[in-house]
Backbone as ProteinMPNN parsed JSONL, in Angstrom:
{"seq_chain_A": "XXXXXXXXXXXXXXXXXXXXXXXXXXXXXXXXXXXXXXXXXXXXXXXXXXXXXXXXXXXXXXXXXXXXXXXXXXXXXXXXXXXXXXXXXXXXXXXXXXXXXXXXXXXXXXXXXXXXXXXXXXXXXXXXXXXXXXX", "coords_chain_A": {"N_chain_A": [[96.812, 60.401, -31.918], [94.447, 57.901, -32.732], [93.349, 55.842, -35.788], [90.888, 55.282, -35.713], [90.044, 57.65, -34.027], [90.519, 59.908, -35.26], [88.598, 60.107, -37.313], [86.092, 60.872, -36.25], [83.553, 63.116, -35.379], [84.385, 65.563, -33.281], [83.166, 66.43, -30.027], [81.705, 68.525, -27.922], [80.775, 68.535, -24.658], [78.449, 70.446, -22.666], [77.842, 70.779, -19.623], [77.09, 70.609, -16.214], [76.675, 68.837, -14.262], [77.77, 65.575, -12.725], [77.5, 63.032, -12.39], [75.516, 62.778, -14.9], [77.53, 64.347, -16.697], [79.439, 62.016, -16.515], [77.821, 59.591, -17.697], [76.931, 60.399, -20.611], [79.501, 60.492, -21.153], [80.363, 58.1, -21.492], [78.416, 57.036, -23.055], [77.927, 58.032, -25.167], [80.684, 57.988, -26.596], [81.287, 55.99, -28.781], [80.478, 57.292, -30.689], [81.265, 60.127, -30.827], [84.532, 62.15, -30.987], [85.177, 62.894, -27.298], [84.806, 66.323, -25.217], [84.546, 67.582, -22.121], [82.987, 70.331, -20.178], [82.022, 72.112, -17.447], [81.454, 74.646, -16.5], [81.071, 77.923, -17.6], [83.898, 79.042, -17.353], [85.636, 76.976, -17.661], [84.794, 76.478, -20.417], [85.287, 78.545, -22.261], [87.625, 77.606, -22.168], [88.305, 75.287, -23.351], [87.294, 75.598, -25.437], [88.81, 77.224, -26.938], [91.245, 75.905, -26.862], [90.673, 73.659, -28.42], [89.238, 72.571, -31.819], [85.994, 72.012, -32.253], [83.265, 69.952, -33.437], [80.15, 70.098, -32.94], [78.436, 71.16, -30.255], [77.289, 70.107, -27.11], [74.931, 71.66, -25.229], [73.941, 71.702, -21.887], [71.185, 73.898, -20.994], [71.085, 74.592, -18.073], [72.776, 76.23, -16.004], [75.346, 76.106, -13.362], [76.882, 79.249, -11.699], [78.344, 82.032, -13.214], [77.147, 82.172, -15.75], [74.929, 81.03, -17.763], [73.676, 77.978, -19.817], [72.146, 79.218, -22.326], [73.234, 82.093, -21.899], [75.892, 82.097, -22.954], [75.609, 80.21, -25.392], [74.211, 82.531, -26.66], [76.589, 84.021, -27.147], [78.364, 82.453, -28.394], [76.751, 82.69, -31.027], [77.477, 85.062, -32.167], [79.658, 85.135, -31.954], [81.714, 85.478, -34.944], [83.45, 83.385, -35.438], [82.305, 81.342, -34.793], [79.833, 81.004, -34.929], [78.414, 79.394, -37.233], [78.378, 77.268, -35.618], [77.069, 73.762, -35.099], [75.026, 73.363, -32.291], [73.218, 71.656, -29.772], [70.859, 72.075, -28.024], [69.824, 71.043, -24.522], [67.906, 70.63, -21.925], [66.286, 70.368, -18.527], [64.209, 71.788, -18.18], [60.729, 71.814, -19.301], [58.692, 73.731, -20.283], [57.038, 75.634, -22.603], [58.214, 78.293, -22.582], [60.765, 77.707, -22.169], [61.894, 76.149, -24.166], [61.714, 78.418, -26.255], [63.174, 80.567, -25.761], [65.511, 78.892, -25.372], [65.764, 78.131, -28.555], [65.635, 81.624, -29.312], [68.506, 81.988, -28.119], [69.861, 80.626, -29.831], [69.942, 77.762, -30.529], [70.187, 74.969, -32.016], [68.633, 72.474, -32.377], [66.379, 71.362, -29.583], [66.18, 69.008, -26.84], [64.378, 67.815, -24.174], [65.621, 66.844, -20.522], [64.794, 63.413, -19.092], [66.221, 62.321, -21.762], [65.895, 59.925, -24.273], [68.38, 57.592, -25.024], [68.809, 56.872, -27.864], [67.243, 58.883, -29.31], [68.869, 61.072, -28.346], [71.707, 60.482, -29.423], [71.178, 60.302, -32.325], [69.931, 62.388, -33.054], [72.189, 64.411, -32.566], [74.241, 63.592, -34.538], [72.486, 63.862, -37.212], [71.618, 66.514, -36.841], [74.214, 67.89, -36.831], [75.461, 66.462, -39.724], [73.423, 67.948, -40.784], [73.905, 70.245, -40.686], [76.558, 70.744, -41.511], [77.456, 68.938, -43.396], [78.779, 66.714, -42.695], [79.412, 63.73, -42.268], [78.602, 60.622, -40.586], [80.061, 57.688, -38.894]], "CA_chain_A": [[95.392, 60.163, -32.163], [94.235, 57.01, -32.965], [92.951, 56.564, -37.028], [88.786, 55.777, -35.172], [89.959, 58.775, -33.646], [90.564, 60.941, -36.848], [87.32, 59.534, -38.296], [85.078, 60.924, -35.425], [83.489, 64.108, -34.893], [84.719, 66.049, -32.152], [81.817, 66.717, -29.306], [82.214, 69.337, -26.374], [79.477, 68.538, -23.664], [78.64, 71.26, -21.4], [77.197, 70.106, -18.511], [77.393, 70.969, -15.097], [76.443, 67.372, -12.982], [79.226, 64.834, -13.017], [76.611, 61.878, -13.279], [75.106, 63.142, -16.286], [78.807, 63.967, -17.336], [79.688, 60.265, -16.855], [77.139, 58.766, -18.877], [77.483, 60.989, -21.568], [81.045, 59.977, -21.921], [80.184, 56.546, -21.805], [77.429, 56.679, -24.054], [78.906, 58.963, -26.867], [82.154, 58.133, -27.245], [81.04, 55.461, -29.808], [80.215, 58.091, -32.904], [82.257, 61.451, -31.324], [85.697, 62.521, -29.93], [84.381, 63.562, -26.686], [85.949, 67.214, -24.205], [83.403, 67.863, -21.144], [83.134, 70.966, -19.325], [81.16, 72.261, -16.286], [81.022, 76.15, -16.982], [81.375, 79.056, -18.609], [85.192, 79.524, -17.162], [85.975, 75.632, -18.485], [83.848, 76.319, -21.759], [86.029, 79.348, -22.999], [89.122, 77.273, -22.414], [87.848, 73.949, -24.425], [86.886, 76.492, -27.231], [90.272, 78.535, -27.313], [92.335, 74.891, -27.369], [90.311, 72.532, -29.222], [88.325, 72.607, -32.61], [84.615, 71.452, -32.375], [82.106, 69.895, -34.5], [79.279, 70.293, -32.377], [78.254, 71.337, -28.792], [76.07, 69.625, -26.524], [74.753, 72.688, -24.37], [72.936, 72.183, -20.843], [70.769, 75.308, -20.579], [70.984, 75.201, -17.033], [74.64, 75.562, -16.035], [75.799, 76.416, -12.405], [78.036, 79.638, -12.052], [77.496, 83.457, -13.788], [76.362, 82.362, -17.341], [73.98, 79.274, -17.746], [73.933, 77.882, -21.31], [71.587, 79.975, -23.687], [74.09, 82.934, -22.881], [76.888, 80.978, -23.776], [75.088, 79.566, -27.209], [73.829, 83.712, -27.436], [77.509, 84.45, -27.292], [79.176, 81.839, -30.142], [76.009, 82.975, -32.157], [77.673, 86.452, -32.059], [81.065, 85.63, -32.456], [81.678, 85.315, -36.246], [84.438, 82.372, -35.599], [81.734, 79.913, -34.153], [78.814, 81.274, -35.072], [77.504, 78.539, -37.363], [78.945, 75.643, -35.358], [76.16, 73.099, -34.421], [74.079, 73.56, -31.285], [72.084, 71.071, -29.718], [70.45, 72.44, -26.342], [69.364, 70.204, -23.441], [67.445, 71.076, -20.541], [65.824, 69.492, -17.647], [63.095, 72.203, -18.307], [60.43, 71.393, -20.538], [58.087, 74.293, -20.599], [57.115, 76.082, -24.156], [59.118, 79.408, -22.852], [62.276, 77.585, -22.004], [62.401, 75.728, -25.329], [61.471, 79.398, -27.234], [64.259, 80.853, -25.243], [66.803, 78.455, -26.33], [65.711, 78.68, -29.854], [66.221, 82.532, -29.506], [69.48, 82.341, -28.205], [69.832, 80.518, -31.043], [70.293, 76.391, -30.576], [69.831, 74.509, -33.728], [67.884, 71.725, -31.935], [66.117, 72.004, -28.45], [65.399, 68.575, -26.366], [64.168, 67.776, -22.395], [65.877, 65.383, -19.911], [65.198, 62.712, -19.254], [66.289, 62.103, -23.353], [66.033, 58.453, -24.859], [69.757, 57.57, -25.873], [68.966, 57.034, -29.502], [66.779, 60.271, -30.02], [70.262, 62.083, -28.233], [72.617, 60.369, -30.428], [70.18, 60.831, -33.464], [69.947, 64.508, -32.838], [73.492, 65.049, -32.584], [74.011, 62.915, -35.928], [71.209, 64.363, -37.581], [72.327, 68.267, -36.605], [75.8, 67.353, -37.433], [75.306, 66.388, -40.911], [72.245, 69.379, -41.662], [74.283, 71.65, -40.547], [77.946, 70.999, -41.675], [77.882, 68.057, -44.624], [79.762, 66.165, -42.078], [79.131, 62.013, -42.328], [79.029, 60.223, -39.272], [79.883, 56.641, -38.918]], "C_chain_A": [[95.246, 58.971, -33.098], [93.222, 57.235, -34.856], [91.155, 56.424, -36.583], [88.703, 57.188, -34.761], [89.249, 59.975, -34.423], [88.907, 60.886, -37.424], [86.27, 60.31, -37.531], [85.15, 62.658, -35.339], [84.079, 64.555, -33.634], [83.331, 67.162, -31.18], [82.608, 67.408, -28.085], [80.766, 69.624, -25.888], [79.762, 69.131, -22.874], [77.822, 71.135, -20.493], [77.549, 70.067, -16.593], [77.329, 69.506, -13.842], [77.358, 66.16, -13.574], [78.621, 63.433, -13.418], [75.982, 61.88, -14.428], [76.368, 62.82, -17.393], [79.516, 62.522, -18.067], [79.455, 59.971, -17.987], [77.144, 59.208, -20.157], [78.833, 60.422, -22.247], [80.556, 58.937, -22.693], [79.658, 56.691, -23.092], [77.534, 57.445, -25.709], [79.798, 58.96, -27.63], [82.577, 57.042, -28.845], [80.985, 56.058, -30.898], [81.343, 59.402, -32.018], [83.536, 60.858, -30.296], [84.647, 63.394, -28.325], [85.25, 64.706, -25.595], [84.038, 67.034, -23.464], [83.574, 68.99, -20.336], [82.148, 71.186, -18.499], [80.382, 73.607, -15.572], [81.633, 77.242, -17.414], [83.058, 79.062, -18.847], [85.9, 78.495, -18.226], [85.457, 75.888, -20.046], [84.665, 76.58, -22.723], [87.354, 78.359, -23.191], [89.186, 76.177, -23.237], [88.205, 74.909, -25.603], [88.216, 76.74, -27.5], [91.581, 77.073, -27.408], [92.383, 73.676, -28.19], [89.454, 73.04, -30.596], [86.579, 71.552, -32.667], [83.551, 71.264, -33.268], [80.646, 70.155, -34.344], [79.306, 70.418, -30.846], [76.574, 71.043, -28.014], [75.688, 70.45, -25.316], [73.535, 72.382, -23.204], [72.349, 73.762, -20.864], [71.034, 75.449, -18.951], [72.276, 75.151, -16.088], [74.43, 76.306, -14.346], [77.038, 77.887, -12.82], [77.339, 81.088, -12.668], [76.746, 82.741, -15.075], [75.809, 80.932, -17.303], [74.13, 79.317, -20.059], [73.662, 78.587, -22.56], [72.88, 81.139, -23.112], [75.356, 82.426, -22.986], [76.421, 80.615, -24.887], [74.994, 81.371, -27.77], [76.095, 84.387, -27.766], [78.321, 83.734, -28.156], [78.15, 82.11, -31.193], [76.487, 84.289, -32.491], [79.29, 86.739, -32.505], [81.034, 84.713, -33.952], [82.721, 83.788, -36.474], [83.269, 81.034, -34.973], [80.089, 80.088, -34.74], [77.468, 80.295, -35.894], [78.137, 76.804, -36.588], [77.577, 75.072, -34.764], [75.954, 73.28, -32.851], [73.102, 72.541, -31.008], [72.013, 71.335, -28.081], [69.464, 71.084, -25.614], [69.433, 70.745, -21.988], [66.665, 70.196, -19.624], [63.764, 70.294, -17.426], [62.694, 71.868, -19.196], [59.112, 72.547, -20.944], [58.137, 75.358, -21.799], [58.356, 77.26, -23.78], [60.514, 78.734, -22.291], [62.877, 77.074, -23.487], [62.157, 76.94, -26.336], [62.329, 80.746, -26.45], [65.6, 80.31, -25.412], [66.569, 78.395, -27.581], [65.985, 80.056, -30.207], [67.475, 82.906, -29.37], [70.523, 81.578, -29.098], [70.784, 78.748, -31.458], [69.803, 76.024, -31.752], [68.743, 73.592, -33.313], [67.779, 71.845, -30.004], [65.101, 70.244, -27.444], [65.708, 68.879, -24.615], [65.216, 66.747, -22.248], [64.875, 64.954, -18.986], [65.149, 62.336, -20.773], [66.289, 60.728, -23.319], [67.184, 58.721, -25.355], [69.949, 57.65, -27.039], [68.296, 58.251, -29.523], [68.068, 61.163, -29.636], [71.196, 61.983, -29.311], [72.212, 60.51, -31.901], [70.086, 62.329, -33.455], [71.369, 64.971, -33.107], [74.17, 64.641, -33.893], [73.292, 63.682, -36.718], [71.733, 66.058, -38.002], [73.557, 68.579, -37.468], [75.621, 68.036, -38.938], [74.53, 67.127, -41.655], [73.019, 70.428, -41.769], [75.481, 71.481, -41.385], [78.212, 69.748, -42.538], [78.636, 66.887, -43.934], [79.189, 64.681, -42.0], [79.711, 61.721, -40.862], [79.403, 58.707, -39.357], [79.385, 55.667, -37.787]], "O_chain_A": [[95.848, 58.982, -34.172], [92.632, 58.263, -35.187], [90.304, 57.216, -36.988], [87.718, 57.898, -34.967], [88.2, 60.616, -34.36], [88.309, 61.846, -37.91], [85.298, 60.489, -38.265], [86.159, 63.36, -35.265], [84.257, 63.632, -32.84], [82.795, 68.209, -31.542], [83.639, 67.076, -27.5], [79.914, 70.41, -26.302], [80.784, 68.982, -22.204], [76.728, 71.591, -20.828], [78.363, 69.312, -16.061], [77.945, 69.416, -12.78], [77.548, 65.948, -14.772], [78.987, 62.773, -14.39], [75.913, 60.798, -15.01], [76.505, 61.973, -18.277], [79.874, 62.123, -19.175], [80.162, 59.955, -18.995], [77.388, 58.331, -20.986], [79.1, 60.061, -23.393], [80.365, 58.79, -23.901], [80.316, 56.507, -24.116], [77.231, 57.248, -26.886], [79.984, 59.47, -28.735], [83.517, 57.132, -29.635], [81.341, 55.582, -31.976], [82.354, 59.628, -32.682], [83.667, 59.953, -29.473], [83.726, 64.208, -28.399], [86.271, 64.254, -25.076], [82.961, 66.648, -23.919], [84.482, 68.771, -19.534], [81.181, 70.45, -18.695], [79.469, 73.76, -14.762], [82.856, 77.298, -17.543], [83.582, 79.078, -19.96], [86.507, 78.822, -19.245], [86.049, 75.176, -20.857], [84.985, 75.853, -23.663], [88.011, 78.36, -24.232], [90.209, 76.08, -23.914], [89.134, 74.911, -26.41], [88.644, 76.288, -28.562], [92.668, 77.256, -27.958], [93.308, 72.954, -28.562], [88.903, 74.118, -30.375], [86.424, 70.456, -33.206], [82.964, 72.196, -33.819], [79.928, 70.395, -35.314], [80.164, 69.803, -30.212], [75.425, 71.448, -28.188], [76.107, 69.986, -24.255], [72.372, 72.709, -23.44], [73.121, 74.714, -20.748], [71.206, 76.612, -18.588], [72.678, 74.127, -15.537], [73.429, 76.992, -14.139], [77.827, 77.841, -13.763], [76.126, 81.296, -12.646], [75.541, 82.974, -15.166], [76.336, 79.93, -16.82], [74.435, 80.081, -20.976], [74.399, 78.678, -23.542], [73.755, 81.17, -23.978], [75.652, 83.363, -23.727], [77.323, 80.85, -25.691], [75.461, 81.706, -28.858], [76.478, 85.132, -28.668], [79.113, 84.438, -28.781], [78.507, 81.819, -32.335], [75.729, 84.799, -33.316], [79.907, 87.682, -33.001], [80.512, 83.607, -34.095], [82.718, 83.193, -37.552], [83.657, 79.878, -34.799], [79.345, 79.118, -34.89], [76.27, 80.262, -35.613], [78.219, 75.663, -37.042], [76.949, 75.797, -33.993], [77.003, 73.331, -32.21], [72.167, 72.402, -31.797], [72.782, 70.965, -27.195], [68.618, 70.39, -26.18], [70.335, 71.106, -21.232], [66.384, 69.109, -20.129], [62.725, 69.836, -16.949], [63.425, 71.526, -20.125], [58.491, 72.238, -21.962], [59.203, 75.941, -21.993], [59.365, 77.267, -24.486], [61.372, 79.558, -21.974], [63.97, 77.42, -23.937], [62.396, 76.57, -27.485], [61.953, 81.892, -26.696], [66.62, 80.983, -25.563], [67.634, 78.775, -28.067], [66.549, 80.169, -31.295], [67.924, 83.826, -30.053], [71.731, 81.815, -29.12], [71.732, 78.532, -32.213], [69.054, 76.72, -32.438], [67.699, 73.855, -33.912], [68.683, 72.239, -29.267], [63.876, 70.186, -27.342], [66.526, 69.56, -23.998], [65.679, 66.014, -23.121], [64.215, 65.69, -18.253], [64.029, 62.007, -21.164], [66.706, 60.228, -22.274], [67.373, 59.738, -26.022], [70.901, 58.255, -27.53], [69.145, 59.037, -29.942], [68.415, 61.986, -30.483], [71.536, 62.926, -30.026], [73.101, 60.881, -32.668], [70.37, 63.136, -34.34], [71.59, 65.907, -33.875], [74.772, 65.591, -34.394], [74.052, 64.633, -36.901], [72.079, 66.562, -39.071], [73.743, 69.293, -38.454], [75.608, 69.201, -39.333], [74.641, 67.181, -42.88], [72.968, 71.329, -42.606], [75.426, 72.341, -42.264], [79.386, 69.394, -42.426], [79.134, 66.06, -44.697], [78.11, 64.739, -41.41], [80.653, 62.183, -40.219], [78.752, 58.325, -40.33], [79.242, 54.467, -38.025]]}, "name": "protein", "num_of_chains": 1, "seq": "XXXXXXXXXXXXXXXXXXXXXXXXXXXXXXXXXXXXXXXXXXXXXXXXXXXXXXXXXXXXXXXXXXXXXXXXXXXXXXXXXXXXXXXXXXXXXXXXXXXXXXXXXXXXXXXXXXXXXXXXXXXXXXXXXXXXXXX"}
């Protein structure tokens, strides 16, 4: 691992569409370390081999479990429980964003997101939640 490496948060985007995926990479890999998975099965196995500073959670995942229960389930387990949360959905109606706030995201935007309010959010979260400096 490279020492920009060391320096960089570590980001695990969960995201089910491979074009989304992409750009994400692309567009993130500037401030975090970036893992990507695609659902639940992939999610558990990120978690159980990597350490994470934050998770960028699609609510609407393909597959048995879509994202809020996945976020309701690291809010539950005591080993993840306060790790940053930032939910992203393609829905934008009040009960989807007061549905991922119950299952208990720290921050809650729509897509299509502006790149800086994403990377600002995830920055932002980061550092409220966990003291953590970004560069």
């Amino acid at each position: 691992m490279s020492e920009e490496q060391k320096n960089k948060p570590n980001l695990l985007v969960v995201e089910d569409d491979y074009e989304n995926q992409k750009f994400l990479q692309i567009f993130l890999k500037r401030k975090f370390n970036i893992e990507i998975c695609d659902s639940a099965e992939t999610f558990y196995e990120k978690l159980k081999n990597n350490k994470f500073d934050i998770i960028l959670m699609d609510i609407s995942l393909r597959g048995k479990k879509d994202g809020l229960q996945l976020t309701r389930e690291l809010r539950e387990n005591k080993e993840y429980s306060n790790l940053p949360i930032v939910g992203l959905s393609a829905h934008a109606f009040q009960r989807d964003k007061d549905n991922a706030y119950n299952a208990g995201v720290d921050v809650f935007l729509t897509k299509p997101v502006q790149n800086n309010v994403l990377i600002d959010t995830l920055i932002k979260t980061l550092e409220q939640k966990t003291g953590t400096k970004v560069d």
